[in-house]
VOFISE-749818 format. One line per 5 residues: number of its first residue (from 1); their letters; for each residue z, y, x of C-alpha. Coordinates in steps of 0.2 Angstrom, whole numbers, padded with zeros to 4 digits, always signed. Example, Ala and Ser with C-alpha at 12.3 -4.5 7.8 and 13.67 -1.06 7.14 Angstrom:
2
1) AS) +0039/-0022/+0062 ~ +0036/-0005/+0068
//
This chain:
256
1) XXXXX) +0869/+0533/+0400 ~ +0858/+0543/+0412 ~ +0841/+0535/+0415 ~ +0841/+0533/+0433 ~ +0824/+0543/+0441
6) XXXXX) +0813/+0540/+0456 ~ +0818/+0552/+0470 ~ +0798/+0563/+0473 ~ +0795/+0557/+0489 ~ +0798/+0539/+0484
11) XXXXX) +0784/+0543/+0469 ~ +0773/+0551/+0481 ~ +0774/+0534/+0492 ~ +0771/+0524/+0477 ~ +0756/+0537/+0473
16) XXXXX) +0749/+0533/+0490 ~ +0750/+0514/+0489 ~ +0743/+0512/+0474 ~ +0727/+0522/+0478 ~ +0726/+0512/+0495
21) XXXXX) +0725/+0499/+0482 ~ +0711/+0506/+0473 ~ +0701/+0507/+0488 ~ +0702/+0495/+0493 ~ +0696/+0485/+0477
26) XXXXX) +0681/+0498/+0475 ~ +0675/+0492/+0494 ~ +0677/+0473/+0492 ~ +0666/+0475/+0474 ~ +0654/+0487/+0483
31) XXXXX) +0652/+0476/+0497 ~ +0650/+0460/+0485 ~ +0636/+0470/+0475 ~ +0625/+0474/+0491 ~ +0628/+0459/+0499
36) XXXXX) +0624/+0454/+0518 ~ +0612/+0443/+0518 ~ +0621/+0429/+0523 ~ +0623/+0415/+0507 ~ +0639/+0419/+0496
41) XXXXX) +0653/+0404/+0493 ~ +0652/+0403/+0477 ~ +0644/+0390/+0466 ~ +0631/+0399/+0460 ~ +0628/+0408/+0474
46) XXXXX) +0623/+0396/+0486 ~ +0612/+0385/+0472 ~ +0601/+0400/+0467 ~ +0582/+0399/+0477 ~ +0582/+0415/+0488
51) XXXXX) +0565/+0427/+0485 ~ +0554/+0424/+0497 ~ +0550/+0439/+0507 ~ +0531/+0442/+0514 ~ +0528/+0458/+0528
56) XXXXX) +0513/+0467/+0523 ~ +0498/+0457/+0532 ~ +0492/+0474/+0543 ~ +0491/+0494/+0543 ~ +0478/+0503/+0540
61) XXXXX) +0470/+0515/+0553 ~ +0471/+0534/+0550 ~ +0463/+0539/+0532 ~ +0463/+0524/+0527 ~ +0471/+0514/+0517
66) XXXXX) +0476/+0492/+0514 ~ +0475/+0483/+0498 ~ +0485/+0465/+0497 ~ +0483/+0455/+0483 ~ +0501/+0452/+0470
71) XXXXX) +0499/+0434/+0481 ~ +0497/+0440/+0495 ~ +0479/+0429/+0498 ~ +0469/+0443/+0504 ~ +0468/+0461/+0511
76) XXXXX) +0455/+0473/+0516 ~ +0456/+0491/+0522 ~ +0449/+0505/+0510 ~ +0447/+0526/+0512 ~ +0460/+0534/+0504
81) XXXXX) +0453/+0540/+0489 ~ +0445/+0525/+0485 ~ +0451/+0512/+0471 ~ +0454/+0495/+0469 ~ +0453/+0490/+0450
86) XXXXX) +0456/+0473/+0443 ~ +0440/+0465/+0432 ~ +0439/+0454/+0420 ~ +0431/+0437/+0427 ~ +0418/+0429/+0415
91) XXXXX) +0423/+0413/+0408 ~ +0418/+0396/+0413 ~ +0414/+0404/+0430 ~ +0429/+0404/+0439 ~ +0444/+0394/+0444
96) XXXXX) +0462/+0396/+0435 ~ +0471/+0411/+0443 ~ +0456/+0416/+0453 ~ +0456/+0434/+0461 ~ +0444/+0448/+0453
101) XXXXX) +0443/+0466/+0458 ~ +0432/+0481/+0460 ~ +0432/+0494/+0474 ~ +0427/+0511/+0467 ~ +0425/+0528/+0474
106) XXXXX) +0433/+0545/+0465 ~ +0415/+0545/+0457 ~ +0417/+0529/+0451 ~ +0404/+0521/+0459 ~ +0406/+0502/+0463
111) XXXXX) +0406/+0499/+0481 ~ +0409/+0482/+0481 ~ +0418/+0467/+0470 ~ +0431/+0453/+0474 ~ +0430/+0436/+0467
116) XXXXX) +0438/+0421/+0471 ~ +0441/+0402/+0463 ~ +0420/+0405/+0462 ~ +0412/+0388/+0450 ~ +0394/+0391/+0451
121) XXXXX) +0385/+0376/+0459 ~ +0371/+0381/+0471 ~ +0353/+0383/+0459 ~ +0340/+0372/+0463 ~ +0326/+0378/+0473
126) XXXXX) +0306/+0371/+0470 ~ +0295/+0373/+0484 ~ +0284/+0382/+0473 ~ +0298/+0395/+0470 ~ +0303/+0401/+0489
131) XXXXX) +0299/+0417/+0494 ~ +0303/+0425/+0511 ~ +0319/+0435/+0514 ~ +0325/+0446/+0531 ~ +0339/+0449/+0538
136) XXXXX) +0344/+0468/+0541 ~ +0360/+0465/+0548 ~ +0373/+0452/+0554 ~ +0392/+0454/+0560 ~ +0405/+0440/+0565
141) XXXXX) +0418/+0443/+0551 ~ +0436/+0436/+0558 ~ +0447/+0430/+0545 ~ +0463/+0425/+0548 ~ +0476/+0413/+0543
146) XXXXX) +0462/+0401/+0537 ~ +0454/+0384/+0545 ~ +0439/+0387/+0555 ~ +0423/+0386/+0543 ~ +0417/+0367/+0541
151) XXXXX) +0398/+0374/+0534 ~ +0383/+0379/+0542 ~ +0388/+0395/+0551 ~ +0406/+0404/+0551 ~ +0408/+0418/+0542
156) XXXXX) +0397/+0434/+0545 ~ +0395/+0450/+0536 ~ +0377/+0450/+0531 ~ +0363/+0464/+0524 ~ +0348/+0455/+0517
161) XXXXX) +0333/+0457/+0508 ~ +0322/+0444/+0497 ~ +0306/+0446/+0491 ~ +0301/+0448/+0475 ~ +0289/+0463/+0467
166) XXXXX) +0299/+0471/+0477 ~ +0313/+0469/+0491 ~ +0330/+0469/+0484 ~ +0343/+0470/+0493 ~ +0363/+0465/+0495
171) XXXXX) +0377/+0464/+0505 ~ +0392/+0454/+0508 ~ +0402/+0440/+0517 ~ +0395/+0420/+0519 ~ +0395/+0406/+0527
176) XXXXX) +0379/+0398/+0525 ~ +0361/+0401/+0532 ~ +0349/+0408/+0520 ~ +0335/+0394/+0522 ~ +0323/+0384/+0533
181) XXXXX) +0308/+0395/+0539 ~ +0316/+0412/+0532 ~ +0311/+0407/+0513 ~ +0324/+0405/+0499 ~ +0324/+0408/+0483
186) XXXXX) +0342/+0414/+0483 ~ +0354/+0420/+0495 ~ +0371/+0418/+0493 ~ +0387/+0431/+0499 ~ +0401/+0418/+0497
191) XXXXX) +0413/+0413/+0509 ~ +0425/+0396/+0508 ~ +0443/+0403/+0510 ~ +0453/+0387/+0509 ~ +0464/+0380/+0496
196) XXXXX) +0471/+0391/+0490 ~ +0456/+0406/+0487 ~ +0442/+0391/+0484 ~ +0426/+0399/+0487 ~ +0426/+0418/+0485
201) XXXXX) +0415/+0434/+0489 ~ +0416/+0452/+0494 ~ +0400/+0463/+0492 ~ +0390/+0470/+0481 ~ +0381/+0452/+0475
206) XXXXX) +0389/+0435/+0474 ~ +0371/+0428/+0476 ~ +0355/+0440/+0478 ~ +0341/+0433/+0469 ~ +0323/+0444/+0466
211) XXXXX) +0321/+0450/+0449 ~ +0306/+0452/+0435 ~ +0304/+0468/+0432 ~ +0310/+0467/+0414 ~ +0327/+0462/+0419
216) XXXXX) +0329/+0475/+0433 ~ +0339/+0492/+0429 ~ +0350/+0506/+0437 ~ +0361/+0493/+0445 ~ +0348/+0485/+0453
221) XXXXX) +0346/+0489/+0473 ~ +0328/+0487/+0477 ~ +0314/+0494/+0489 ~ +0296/+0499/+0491 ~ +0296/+0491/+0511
226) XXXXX) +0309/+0485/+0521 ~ +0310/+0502/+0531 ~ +0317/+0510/+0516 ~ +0330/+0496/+0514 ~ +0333/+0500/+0535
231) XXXXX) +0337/+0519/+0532 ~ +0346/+0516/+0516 ~ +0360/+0503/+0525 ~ +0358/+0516/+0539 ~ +0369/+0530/+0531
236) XXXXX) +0384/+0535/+0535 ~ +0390/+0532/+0517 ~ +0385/+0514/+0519 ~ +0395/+0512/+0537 ~ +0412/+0517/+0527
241) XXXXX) +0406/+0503/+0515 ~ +0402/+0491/+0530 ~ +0418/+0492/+0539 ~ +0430/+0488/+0522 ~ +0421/+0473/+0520
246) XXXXX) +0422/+0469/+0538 ~ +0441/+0474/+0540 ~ +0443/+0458/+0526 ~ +0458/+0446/+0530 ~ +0465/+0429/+0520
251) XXXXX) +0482/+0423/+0524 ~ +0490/+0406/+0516 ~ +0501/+0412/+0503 ~ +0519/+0416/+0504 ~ +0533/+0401/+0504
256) X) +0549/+0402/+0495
//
């Protein structure tokens, strides 16, 4: 018997059908891989918790740069070239999960530090022990995304000096007046940034305090007079400092 055989244009036709067929799988799979956006009808699908996505909080102006926390809790602008590396907190001192980082310049000098979930109660203070301190400079600092400050002042970006054998000096964010009659015996650079940050600082200080000489060292900002302190937060390398920690924002954290 001879084996019947497909005419070639009827196997070219059945070529062509079956790569349409091909195709047309390929897309559908494709299509199901990217997805649309929209919730898929199966099972699985539709009981699985969608990521949450969070826009970047703002952009940065020309040279600069924005640094937002994994959480998304806080950002601030920085130069370009400048750094932003994560510390580690001391213990006992902060909250559980609390934020802690260092700004640093190519050099590798600190320009200021980031901590938040801050623990330390406020220090007594003897009558005997107050010593006068000056304010060299005060800005409004506008946070956002955060309830209005329920302490003494609202946040300010601050440049102070306490007296000691010398005037040391700090800078950095608060929310609370130094002292009555200009006399503290410590300062402190700490902001309270609602529940979810607790009390945190940006600065070179979380609390400026004056200093025996013995305990003083490179790190240590000080001056001879408070014109010397003037000139120094004068510099232009001082105002790139100034405006990151005024360019500061929190934001409530992201919801799934």
């Amino acid at each position: 018997m001879i084996e019947a055989r497909p005419s070639r244009s009827a196997w070219r036709s059945s070529r062509i059908l079956t790569a349409a067929l091909i195709a047309l799988l390929l897309a559908s799979c494709t299509a199901a891989e990217e997805g649309d956006g929209s919730a898929s009808s199966s099972g699985s699908s539709a009981s699985a918790t969608p990521e949450p996505t969070v826009a970047p909080l703002r952009e940065a102006r020309d040279g600069w740069k924005v640094f937002t926390d994994p959480s998304r809790l806080v950002s601030f602008e920085l130069p370009q070239d400048w750094v932003v590396q994560p510390l580690a907190p001391a213990p006992g001192l902060y909250a559980p999960d609390s934020l802690h980082y260092a700004v640093r310049t190519p050099d590798g000098m600190t320009t200021a530090e980031l901590h938040s979930g801050i623990l330390t109660p406020e220090a007594p203070c003897p009558e005997s022990e107050r010593t006068p301190y000056y304010v060299i400079g005060s800005e409004p600092l506008a946070l956002t995304d955060e309830p209005a400050a329920t302490t003494g002042i609202e946040p300010r970006f601050v440049v102070r000096l306490i007296t000691g054998f010398r005037f040391f000096g700090a800078y950095g964010i608060t929310d609370g007046v130094g002292g009555a009659d200009a006399l503290a015996c410590s300062l402190s650079n700490t902001v309270q940034g609602g529940e979810s940050l607790g009390r945190f600082s940006f600065g070179d200080l979380e609390v400026l305090a004056p200093k025996a000489p013995a305990n003083t060292g490179p790190a240590t900002v000080s001056f001879g007079t408070i014109g010397e302190a003037e000139e120094y937060y004068a510099t232009p390398e001082f105002a790139t400092i100034r405006e990151m920690i005024l360019s500061v924002q929190v934001a409530a954290p992201p919801t799934g």
